[in-house]
Short mmCIF file of the C-alpha atoms (twelve columns), coordinates in Angstrom:
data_MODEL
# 
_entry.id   MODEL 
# 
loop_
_atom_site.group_PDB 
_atom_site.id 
_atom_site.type_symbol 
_atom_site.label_atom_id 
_atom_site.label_alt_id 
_atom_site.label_comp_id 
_atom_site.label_asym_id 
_atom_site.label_seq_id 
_atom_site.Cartn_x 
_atom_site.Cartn_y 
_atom_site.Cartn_z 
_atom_site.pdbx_PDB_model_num 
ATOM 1   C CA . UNK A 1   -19.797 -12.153 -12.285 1 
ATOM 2   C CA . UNK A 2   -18.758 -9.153  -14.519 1 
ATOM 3   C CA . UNK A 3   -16.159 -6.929  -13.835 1 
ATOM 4   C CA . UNK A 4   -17.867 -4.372  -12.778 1 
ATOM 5   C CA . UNK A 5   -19.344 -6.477  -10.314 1 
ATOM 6   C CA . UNK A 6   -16.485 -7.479  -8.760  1 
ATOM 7   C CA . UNK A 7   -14.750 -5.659  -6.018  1 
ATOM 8   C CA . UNK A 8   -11.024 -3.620  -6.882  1 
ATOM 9   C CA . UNK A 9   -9.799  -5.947  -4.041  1 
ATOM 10  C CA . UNK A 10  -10.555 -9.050  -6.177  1 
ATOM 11  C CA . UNK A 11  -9.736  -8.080  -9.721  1 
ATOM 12  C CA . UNK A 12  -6.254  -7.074  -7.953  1 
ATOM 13  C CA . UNK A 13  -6.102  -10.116 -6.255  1 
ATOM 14  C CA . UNK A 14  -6.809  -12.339 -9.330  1 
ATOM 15  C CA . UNK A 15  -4.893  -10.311 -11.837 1 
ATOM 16  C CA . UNK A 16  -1.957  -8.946  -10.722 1 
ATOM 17  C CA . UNK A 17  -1.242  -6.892  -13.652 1 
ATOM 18  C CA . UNK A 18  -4.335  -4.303  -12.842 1 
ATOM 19  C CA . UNK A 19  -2.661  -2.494  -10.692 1 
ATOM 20  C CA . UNK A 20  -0.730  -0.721  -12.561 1 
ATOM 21  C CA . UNK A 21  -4.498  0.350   -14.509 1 
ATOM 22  C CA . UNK A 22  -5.388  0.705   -11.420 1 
ATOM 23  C CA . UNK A 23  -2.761  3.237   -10.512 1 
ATOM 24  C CA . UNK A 24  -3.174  4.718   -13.371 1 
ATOM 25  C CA . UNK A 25  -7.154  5.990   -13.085 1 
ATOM 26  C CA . UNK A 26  -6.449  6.617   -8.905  1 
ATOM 27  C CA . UNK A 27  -8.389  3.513   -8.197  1 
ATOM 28  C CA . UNK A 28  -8.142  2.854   -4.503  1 
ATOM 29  C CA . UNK A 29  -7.828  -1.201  -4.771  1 
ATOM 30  C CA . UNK A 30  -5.953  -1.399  -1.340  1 
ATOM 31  C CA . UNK A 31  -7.726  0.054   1.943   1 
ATOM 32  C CA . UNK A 32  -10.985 1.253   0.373   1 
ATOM 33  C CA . UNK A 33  -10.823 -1.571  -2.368  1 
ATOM 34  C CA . UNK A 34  -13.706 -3.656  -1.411  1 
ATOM 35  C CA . UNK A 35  -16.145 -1.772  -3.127  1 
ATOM 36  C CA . UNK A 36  -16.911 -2.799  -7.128  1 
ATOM 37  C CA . UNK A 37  -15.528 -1.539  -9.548  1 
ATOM 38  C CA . UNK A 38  -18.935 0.083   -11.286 1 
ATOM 39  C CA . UNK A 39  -18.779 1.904   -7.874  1 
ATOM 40  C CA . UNK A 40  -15.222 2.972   -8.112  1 
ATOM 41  C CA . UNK A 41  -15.733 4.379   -11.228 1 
ATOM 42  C CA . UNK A 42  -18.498 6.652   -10.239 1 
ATOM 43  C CA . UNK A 43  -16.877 7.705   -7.004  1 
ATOM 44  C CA . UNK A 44  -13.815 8.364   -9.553  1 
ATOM 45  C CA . UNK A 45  -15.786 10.525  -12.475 1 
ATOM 46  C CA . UNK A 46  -14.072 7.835   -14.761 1 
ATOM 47  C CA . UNK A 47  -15.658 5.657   -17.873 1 
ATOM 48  C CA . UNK A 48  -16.076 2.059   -16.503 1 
ATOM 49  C CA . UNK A 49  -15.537 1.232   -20.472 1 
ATOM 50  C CA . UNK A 50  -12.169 2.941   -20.532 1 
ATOM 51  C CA . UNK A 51  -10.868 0.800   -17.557 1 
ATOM 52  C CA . UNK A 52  -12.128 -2.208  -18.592 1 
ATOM 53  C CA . UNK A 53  -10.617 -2.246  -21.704 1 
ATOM 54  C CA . UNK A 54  -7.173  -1.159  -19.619 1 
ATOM 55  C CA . UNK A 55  -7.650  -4.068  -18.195 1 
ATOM 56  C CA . UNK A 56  -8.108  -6.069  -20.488 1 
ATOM 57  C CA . UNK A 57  -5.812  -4.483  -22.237 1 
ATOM 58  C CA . UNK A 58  -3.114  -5.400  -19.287 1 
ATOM 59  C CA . UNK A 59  -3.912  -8.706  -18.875 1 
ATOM 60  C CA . UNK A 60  -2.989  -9.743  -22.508 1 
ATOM 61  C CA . UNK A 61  0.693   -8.219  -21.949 1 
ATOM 62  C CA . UNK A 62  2.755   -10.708 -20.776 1 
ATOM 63  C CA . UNK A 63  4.780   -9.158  -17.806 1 
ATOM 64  C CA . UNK A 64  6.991   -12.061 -15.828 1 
ATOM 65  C CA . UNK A 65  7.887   -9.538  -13.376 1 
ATOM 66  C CA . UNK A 66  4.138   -9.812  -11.394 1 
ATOM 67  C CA . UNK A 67  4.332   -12.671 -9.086  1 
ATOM 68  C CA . UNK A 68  1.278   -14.162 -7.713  1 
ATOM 69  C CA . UNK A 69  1.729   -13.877 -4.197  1 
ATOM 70  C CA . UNK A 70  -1.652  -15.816 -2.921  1 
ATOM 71  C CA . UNK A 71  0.292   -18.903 -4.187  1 
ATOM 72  C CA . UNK A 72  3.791   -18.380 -2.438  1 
ATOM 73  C CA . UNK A 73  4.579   -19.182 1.094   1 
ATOM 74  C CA . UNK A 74  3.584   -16.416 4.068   1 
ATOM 75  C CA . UNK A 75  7.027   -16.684 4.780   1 
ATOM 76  C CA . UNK A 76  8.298   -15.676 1.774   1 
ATOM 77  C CA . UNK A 77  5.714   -13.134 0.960   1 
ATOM 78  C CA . UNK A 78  6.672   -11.351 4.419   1 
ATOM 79  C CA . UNK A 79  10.597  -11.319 3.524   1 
ATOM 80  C CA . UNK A 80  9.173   -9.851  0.340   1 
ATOM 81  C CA . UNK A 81  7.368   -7.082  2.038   1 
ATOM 82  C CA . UNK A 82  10.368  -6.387  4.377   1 
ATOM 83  C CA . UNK A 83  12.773  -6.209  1.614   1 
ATOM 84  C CA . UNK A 84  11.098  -4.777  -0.930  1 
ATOM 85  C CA . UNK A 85  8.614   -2.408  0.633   1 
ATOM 86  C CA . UNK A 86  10.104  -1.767  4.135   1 
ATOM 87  C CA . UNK A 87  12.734  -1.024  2.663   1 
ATOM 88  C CA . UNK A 88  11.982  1.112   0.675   1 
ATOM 89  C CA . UNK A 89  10.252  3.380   2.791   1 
ATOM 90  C CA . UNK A 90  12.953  3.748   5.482   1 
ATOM 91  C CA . UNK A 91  14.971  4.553   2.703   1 
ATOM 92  C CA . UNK A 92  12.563  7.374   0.757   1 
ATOM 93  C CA . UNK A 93  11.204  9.136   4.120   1 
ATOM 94  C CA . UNK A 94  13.974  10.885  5.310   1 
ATOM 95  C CA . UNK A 95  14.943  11.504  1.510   1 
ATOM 96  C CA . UNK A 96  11.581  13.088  1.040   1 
ATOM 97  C CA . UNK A 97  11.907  15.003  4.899   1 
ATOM 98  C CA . UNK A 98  14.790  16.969  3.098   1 
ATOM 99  C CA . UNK A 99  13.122  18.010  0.226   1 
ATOM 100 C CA . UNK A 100 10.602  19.156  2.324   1 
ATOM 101 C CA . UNK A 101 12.438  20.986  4.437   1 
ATOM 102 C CA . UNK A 102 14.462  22.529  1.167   1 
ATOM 103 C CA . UNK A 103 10.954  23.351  -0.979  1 
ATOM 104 C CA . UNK A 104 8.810   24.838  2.263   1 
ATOM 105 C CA . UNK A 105 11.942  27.034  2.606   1 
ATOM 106 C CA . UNK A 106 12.023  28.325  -0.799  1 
ATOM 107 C CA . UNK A 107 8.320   28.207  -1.886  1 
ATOM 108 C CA . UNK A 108 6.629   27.866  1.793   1 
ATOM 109 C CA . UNK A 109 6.245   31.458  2.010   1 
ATOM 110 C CA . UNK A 110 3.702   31.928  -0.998  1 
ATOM 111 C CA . UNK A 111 2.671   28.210  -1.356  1 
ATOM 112 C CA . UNK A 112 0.170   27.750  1.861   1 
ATOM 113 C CA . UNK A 113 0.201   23.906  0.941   1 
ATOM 114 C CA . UNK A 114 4.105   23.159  1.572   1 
ATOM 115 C CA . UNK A 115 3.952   23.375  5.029   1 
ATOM 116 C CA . UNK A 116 0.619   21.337  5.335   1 
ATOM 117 C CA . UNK A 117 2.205   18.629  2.979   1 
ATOM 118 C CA . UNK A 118 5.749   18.770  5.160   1 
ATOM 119 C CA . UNK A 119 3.636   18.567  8.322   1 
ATOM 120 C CA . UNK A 120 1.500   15.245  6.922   1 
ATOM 121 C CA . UNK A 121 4.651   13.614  5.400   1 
ATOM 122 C CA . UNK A 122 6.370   14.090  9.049   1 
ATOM 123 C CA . UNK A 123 3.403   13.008  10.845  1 
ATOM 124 C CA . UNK A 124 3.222   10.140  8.067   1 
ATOM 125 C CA . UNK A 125 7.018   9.143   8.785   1 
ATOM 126 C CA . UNK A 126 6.204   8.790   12.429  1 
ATOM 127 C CA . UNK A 127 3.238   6.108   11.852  1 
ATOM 128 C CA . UNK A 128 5.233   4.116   9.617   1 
ATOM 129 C CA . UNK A 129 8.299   3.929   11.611  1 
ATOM 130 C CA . UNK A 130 6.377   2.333   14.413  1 
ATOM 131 C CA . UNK A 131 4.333   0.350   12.550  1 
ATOM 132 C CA . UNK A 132 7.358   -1.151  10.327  1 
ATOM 133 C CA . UNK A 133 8.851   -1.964  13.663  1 
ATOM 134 C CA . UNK A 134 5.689   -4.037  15.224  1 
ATOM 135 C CA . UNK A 135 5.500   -5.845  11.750  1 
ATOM 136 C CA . UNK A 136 8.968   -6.878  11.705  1 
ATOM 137 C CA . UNK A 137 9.470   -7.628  15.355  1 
ATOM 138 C CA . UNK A 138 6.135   -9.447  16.419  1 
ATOM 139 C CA . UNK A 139 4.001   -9.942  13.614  1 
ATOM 140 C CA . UNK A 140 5.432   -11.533 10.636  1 
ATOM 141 C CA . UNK A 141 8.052   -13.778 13.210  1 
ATOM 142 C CA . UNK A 142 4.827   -15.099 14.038  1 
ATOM 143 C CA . UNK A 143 3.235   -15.447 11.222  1 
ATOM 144 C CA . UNK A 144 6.339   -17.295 9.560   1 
ATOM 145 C CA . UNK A 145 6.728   -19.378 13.054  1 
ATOM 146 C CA . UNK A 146 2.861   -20.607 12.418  1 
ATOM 147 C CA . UNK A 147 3.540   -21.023 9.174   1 
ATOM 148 C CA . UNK A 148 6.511   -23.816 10.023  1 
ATOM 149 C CA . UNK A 149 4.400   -25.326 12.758  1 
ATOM 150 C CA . UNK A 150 1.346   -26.199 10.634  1 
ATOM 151 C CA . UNK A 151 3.696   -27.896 8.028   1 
ATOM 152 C CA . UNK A 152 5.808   -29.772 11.146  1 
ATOM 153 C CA . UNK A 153 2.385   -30.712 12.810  1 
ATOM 154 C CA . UNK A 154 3.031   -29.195 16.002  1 
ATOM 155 C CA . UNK A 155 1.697   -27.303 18.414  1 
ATOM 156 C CA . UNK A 156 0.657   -23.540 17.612  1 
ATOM 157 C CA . UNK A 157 3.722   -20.945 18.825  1 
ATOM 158 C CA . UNK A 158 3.342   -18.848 22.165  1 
ATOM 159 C CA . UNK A 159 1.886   -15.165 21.694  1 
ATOM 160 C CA . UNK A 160 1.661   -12.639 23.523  1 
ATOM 161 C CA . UNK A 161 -1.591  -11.711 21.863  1 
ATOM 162 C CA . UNK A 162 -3.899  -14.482 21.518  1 
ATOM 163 C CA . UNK A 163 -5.474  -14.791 18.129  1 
ATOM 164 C CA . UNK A 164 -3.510  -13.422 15.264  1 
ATOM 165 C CA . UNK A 165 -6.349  -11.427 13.798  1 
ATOM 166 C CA . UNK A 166 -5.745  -8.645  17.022  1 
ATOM 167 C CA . UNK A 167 -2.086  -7.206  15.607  1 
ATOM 168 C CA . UNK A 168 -3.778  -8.062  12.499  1 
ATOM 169 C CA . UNK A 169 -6.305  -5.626  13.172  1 
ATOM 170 C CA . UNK A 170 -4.565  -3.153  14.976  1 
ATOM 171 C CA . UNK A 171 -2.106  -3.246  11.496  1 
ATOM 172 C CA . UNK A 172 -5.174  -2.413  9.574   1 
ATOM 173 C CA . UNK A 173 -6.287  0.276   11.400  1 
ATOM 174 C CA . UNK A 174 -2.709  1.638   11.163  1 
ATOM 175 C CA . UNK A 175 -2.634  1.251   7.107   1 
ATOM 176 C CA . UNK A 176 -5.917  3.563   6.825   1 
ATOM 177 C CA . UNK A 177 -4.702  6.147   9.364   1 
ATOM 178 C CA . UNK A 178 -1.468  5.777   6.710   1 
ATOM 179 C CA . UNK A 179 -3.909  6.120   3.511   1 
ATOM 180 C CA . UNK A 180 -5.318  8.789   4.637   1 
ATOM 181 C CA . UNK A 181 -2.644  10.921  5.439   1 
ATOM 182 C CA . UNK A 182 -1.479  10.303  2.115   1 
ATOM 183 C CA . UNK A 183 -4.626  10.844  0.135   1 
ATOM 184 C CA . UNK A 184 -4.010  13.936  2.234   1 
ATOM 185 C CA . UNK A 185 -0.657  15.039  0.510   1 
ATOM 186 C CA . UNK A 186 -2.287  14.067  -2.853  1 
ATOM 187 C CA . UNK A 187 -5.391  16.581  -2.623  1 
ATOM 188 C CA . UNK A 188 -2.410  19.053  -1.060  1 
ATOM 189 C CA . UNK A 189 0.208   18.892  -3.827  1 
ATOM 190 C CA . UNK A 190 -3.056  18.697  -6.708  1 
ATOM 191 C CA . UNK A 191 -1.979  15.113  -7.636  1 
ATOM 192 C CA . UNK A 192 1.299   16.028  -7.274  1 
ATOM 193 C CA . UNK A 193 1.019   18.990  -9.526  1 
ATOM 194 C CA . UNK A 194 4.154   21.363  -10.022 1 
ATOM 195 C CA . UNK A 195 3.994   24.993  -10.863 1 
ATOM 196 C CA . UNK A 196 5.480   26.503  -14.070 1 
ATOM 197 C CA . UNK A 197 8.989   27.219  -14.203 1 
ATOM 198 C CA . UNK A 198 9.885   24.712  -10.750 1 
ATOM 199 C CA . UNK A 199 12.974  24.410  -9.829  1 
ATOM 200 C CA . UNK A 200 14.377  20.687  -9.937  1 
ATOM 201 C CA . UNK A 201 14.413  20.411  -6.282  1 
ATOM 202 C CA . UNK A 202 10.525  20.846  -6.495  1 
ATOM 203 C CA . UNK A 203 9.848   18.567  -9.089  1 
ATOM 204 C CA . UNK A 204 12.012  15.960  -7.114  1 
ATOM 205 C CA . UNK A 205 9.748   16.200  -4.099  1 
ATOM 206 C CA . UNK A 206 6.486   15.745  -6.172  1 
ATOM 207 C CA . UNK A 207 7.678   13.115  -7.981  1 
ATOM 208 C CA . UNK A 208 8.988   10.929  -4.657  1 
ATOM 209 C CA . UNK A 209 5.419   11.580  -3.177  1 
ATOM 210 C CA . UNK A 210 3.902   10.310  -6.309  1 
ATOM 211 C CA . UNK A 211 6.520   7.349   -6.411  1 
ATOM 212 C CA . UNK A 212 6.166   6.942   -2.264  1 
ATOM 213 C CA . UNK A 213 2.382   6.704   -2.989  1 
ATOM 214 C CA . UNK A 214 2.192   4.329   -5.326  1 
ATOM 215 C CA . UNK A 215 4.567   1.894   -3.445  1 
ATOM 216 C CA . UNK A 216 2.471   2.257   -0.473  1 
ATOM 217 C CA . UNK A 217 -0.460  0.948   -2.336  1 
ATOM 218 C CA . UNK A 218 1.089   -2.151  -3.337  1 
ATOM 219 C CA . UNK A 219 2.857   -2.612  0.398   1 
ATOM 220 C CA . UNK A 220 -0.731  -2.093  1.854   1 
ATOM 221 C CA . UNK A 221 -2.687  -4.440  -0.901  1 
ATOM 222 C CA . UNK A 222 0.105   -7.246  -0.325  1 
ATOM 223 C CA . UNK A 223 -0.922  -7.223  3.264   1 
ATOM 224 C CA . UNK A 224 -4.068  -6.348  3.967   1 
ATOM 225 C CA . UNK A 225 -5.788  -8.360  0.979   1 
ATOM 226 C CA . UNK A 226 -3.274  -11.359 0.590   1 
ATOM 227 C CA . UNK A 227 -0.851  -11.635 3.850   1 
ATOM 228 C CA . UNK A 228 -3.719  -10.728 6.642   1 
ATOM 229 C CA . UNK A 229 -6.669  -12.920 5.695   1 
ATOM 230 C CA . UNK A 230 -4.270  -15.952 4.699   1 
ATOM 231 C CA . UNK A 231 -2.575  -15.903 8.257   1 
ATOM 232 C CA . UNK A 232 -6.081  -15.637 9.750   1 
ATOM 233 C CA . UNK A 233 -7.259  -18.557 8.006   1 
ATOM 234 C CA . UNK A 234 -3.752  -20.472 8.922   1 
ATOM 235 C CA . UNK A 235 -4.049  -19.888 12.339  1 
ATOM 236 C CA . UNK A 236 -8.088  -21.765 11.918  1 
ATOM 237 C CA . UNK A 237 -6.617  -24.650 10.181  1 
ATOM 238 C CA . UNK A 238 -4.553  -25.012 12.936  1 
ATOM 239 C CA . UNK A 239 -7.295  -25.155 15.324  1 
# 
């Protein structure tokens, strides 16, 4: 199959190093990545050539900082995600909250935007912070508990929620209600677009959102296209 065949998902699932291309052109390869990448493309008003040969281009660099998280243990993977990602975002939120506050009241007052972009990012903080907690309390316990039962031979662990794939897809849902609210803040801020002579307070704000984005996309592709549908087919093999 070409490339252009192939779904975002899967070229960022087999080749780690495309998401940073992918990044780069505003290639959704998380939520909405399971269309191909001819499609993308269009959808995008981009050359298909041009991010091919990125690609390419990014799969000849060497770059021993990628790992290839479909061959490392759930467990593992979810500490990952916790450490890493989680963490990240409890940490950036209320960061971003006051530079909000500061830019909407300095700018708010001839910038209609700011307050719509303060408004997502605080309805934004509240999904997150619920949904970090249900990951971290019920979810990934679990996952790492049927994880350790499969390789000890026993029994399947107790839920409170039959199959896995229900938090699983109640997660989901939660990660597109997140996408969205940040593709939101994208259009908003015009790709995170300053105005001449910004003070550095504003070009903080734009740049966190921009930085905030992009490590949402990777927390989202780690679990929806490597973490999810692995712990779904676990749970199978464990009949």
């Amino acid at each position: 199959m070409t490339a252009t065949m192939q779904t975002v998902r899967d070229i960022a699932l087999e080749q780690p190093s495309s998401i940073r291309v992918f990044e780069q052109f505003g290639i959704d390869y998380c939520c909405g990545g399971r269309r191909p990448l001819a499609e993308a493309c269009v959808a995008g008003s981009l050359e298909v050539d041009k991010v091919i040969a990125a690609l390419d281009a990014a799969a000849k660099t060497p770059n021993p900082d990628v790992e290839n998280w479909r061959e490392k243990s759930l467990e593992s993977l979810s500490s990952h995600i916790v450490a890493t990602h989680h963490t990240y975002v409890k940490r950036e939120l209320p960061r971003l909250a006051l530079l909000a506050e500061k830019v909407v009241n300095r700018h708010g007052s001839t910038m209609a935007e700011l307050p719509v972009i303060a408004a997502t990012l605080a309805q934004l903080d509240e999904e997150l912070t619920q949904h970090l907690v249900k990951e971290e309390d019920v979810l990934f316990p679990y996952v790492a508990s049927l994880e350790q039962s499969l390789s000890l031979g026993t029994g399947k662990p107790h839920s409170c929620f039959g199959t896995v794939a229900n938090p699983i897809a109640m997660m989901t849902r939660e990660h597109d209600v997140a996408g969205t609210l940040m593709a939101e803040i994208h259009r908003l801020s015009g790709n995170f677009t300053t105005p001449e002579n910004a003070c550095p307070t504003f070009h903080a704000f734009y740049d966190g959102l921009r930085e905030f984005e992009e490590d949402l996309h990777q927390h989202i592709h780690l679990e929806n296209n490597i973490l999810f549908p692995r712990a779904i087919e676990l749970e199978a093999s464990a009949g």
